[in-house]
C-alpha positions as CSV (number, residue, x, y, z in Angstrom):
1,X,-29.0,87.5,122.3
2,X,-27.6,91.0,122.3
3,X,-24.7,92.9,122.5
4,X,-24.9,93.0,126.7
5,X,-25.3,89.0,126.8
6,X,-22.4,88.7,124.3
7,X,-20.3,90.5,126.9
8,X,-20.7,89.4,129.7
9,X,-21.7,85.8,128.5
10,X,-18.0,86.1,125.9
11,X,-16.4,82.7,126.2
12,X,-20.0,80.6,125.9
13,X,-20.5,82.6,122.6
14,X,-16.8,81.5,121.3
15,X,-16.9,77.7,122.5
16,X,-20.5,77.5,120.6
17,X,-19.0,78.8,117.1
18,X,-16.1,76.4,117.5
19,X,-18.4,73.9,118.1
20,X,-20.1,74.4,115.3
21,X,-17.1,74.5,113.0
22,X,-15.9,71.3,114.1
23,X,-19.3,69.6,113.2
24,X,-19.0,71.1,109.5
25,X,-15.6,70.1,109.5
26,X,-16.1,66.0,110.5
27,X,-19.0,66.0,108.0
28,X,-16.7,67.2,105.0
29,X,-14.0,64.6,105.9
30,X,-16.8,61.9,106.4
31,X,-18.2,62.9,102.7
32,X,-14.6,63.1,101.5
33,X,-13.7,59.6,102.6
34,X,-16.6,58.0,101.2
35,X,-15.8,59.4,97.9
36,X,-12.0,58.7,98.0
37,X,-13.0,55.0,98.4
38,X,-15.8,55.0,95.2
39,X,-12.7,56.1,93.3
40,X,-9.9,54.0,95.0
41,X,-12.6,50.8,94.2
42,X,-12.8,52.1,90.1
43,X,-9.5,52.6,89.2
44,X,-8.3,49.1,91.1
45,X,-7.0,46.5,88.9
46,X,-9.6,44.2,87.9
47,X,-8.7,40.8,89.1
48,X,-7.1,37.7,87.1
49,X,-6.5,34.4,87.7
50,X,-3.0,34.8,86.0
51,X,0.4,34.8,87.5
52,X,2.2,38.0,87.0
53,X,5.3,37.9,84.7
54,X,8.3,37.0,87.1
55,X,11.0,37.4,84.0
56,X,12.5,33.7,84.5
57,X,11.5,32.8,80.3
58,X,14.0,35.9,79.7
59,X,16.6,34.6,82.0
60,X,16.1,31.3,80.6
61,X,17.2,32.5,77.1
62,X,19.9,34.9,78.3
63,X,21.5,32.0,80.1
64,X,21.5,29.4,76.7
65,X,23.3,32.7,74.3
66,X,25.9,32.6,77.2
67,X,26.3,29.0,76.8
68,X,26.9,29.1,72.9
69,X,30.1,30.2,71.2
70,X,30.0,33.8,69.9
71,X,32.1,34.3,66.5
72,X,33.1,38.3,65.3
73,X,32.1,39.0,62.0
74,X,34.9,41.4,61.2
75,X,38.2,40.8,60.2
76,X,39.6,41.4,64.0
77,X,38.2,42.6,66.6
78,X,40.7,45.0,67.4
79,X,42.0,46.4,64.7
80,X,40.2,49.1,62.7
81,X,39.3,48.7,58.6
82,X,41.7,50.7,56.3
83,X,40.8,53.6,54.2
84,X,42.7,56.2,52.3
85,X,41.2,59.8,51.8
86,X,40.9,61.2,48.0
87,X,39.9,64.5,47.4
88,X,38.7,65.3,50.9
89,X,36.8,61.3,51.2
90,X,37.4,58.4,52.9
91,X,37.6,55.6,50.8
92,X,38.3,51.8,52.1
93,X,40.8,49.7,51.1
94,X,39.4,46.5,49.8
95,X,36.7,47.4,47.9
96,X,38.5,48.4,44.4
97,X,37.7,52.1,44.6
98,X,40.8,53.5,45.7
99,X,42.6,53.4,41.8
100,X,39.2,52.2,40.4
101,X,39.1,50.1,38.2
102,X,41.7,48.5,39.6
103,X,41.1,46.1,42.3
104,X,43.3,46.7,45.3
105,X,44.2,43.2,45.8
106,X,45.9,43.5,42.3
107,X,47.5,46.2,43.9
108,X,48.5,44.3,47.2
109,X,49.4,41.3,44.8
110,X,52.5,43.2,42.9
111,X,53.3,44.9,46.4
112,X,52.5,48.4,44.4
113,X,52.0,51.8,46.2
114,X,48.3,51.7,47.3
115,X,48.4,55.6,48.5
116,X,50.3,56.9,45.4
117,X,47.5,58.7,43.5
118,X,49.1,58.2,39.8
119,X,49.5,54.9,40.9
120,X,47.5,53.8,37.6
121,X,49.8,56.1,35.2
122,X,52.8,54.3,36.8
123,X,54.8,51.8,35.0
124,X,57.3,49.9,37.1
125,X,58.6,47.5,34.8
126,X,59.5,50.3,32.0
127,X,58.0,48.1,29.6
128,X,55.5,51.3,28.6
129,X,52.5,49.9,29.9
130,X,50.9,51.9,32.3
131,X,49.8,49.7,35.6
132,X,46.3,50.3,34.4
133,X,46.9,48.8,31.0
134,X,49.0,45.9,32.3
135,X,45.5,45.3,35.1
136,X,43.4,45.8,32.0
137,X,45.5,43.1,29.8
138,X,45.5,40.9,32.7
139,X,49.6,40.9,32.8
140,X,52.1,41.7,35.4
141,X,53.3,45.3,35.8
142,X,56.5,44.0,37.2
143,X,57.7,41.7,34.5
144,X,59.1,43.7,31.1
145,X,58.5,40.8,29.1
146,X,54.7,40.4,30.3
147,X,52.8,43.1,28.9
148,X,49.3,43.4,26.6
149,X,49.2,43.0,23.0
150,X,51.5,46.1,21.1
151,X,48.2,47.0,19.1
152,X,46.4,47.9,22.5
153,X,48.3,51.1,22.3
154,X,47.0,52.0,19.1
155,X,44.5,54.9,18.7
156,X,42.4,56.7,16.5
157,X,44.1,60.5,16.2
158,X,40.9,62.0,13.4
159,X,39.3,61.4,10.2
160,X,40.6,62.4,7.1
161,X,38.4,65.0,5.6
162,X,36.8,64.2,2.5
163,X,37.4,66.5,-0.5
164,X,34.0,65.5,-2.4
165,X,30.2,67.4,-1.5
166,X,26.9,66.0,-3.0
167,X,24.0,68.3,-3.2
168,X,20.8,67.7,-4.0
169,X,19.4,71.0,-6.3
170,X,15.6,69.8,-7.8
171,X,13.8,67.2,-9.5
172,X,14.1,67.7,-13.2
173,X,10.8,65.6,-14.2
174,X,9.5,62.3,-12.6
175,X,12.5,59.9,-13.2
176,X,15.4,62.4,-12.7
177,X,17.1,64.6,-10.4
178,X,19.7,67.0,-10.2
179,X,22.6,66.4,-8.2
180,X,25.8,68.4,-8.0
181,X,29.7,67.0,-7.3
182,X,31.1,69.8,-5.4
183,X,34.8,69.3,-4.5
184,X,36.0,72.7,-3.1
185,X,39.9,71.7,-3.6
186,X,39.7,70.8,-6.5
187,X,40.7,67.0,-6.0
188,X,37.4,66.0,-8.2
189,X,35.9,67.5,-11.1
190,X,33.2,69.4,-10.1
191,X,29.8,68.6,-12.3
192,X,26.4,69.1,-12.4
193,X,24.7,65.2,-12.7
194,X,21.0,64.2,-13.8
195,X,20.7,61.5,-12.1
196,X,17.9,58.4,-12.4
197,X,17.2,56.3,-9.6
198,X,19.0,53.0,-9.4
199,X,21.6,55.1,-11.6
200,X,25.0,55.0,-9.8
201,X,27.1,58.0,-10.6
202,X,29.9,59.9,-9.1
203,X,34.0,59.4,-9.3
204,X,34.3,55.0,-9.9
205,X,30.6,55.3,-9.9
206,X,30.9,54.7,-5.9
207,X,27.1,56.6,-5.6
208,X,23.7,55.2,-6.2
209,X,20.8,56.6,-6.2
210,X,17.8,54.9,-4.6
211,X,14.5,56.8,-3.6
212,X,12.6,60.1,-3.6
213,X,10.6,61.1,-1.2
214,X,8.7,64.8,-2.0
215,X,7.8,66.9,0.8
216,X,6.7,70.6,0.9
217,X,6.9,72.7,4.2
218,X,7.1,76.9,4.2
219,X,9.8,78.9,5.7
220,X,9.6,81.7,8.9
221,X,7.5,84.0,6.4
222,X,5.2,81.6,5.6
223,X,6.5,81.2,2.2
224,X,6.1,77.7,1.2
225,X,9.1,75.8,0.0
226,X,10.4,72.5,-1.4
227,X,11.7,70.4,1.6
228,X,12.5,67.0,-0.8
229,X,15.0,64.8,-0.3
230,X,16.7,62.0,-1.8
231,X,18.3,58.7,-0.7
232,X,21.6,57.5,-2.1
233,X,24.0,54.9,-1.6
234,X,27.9,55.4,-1.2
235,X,28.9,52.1,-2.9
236,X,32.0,49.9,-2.7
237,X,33.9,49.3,-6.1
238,X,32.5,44.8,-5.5
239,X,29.1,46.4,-5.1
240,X,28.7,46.6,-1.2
241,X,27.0,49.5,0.2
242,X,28.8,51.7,2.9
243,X,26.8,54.2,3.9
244,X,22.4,55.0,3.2
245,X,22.3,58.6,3.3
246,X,19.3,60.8,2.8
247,X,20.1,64.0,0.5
248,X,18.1,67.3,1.8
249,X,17.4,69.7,-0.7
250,X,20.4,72.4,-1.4
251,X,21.9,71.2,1.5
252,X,25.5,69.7,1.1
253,X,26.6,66.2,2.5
254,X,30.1,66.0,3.3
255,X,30.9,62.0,1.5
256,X,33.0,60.3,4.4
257,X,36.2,58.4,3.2
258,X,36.6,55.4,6.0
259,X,39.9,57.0,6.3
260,X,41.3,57.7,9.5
261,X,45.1,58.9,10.7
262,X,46.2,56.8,13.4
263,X,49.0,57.4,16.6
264,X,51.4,54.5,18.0
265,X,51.4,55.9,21.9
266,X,53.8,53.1,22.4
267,X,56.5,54.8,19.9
268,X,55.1,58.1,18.8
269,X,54.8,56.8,15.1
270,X,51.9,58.4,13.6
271,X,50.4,57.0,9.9
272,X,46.9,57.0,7.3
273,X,45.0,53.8,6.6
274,X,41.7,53.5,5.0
275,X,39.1,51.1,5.2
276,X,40.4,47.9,3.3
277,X,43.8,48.6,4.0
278,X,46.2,46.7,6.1
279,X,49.0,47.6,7.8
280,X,51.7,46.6,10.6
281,X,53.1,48.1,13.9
282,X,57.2,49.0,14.1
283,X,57.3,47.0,17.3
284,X,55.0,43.8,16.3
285,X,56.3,42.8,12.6
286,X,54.6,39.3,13.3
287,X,50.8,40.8,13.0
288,X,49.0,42.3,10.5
289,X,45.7,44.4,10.4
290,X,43.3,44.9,8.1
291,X,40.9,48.2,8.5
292,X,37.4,47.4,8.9
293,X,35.4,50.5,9.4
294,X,36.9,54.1,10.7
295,X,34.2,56.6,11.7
296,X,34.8,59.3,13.9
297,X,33.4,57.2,17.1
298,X,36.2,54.0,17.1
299,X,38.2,52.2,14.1
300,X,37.5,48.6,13.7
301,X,40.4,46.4,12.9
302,X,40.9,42.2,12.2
303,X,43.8,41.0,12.8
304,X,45.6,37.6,10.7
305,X,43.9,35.4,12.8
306,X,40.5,37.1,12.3
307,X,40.5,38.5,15.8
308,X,38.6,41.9,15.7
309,X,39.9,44.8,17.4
310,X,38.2,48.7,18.3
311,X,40.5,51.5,18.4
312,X,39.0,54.3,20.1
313,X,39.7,58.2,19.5
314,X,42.9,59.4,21.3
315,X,42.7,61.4,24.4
């Protein structure tokens, strides 16, 4: 075959090549279909003699919560839960943190001011009991003549400062020890006491010495130095011990009196009592109390009937 056959013999040359394209082309689409159904028979489902899901169990259950009654939890359906915003919050009414600790049906109870926010320094009744103190003492804040015990009002303004200083100087041999009375104003006579243990000493003899204990440590130079200490007792005139108190050496302990000054919020009256002491309000003449303890935390009074009472520091 050359280039003279091809022309003159043109159109047999062209139906020959198409001829031979459309052979290759029914052989790839034979191949092609016997692959495409090797695949089509691997990724079939495999077979099962079970009936496909047809959704009438979930019907079924559907239908019975349709039958039975449906109750709403809430208080109505319709109508939102109330709340009251404090200091940029939202808090709900209901749950007694609106005028905490105060519940707020207290509040609904006596018809009070739920969205006042000194609603607990209020006092309705002008009986001078706040609406907290009147929740607190279980009264009503609208009723003058219902109101918490006078003594409630009662607080503890500060201690009296003591005029008397022990210090503890040295041991003088191995039954006695130096201790000093110190009294900077002058209310006691200041003295210089050797003191033996189980000795009590001191103005009305209220001190007692009870123990040694020696210790040695060294200072931020590496000196060493005497670190001792003694323990006394600050005795009561029957013989009852008020206070243990560990002495350091050269180191002054202010002696605490059990004497505190107290304020009346309910009338302004303002007085001194000391432990042992008893004493009664302007406005209560019927009750008397009798000091307990006074310490700079609370004062602990007992009343006639031997009902105790804790004052705590004023505000």
């Amino acid at each position: 075959m050359n280039d003279e056959w091809l022309k003159e013999n043109y159109e047999k040359a062209l139906l020959i090549v198409a001829t031979v394209v459309a052979v290759a082309l029914a052989g790839w689409l034979i191949l092609a279909g016997l692959k495409f159904g090797e695949n089509f028979e691997q990724a079939s489902t495999p077979k099962s003699d079970q009936l496909p899901d047809t959704g009438i169990d979930s019907l079924s259950k559907a239908s019975k919560a349709l039958d039975g009654s449906v109750q709403w939890a809430g208080d109505n359906l319709f109508v939102s839960a109330p709340v009251l915003e404090q200091e940029g919050e939202l808090v709900p009414v209901g749950d007694g943190a609106v005028h905490y600790p105060i519940k707020d049906e207290w509040v609904k109870q006596y018809d009070l001011a739920m969205t006042d926010g000194d609603l607990k320094e209020q006092d309705p009744d002008g009986d001078n009991f706040t609406n907290l103190e009147e929740f607190l003492g279980g009264t009503s804040p609208l009723d003058p003549d219902a109101h918490p015990a006078f003594i409630t009002k009662l607080c503890l303004d500060s201690m009296v400062d003591s005029d008397l200083q022990l210090v503890f100087q040295t041991q003088v041999d191995p039954k006695t020890w130096q201790i000093d009375l110190v009294s900077p104003n002058g209310k006691y006579r200041s003295q210089n006491m050797l003191v033996g243990k189980t000795q009590r000493f001191g103005p009305a003899d209220m001190f007692r010495l009870d123990g040694f204990l020696e210790k040695r440590g060294v200072d931020d130079n590496g000196v060493p130095i005497d670190e001792s200490e003694v323990t006394i007792s600050y005795v009561e005139a029957g013989g009852n011990v008020r206070v243990k108190q560990a002495l350091v050496r050269e180191q002054a302990w202010q002696v605490p009196t059990h004497e505190g000054n107290f304020l009346d919020q309910f009338d302004g009256t303002e007085f001194t009592a000391k432990r042992g002491s008893s004493f009664k309000l302007n406005n209560d003449p019927d009750h008397s109390f009798t000091v307990i303890e006074v310490n700079s935390q609370a004062a602990i009074l007992k009343d006639q009937n031997g009902k105790d009472y804790k004052i705590s520091p004023c505000e």
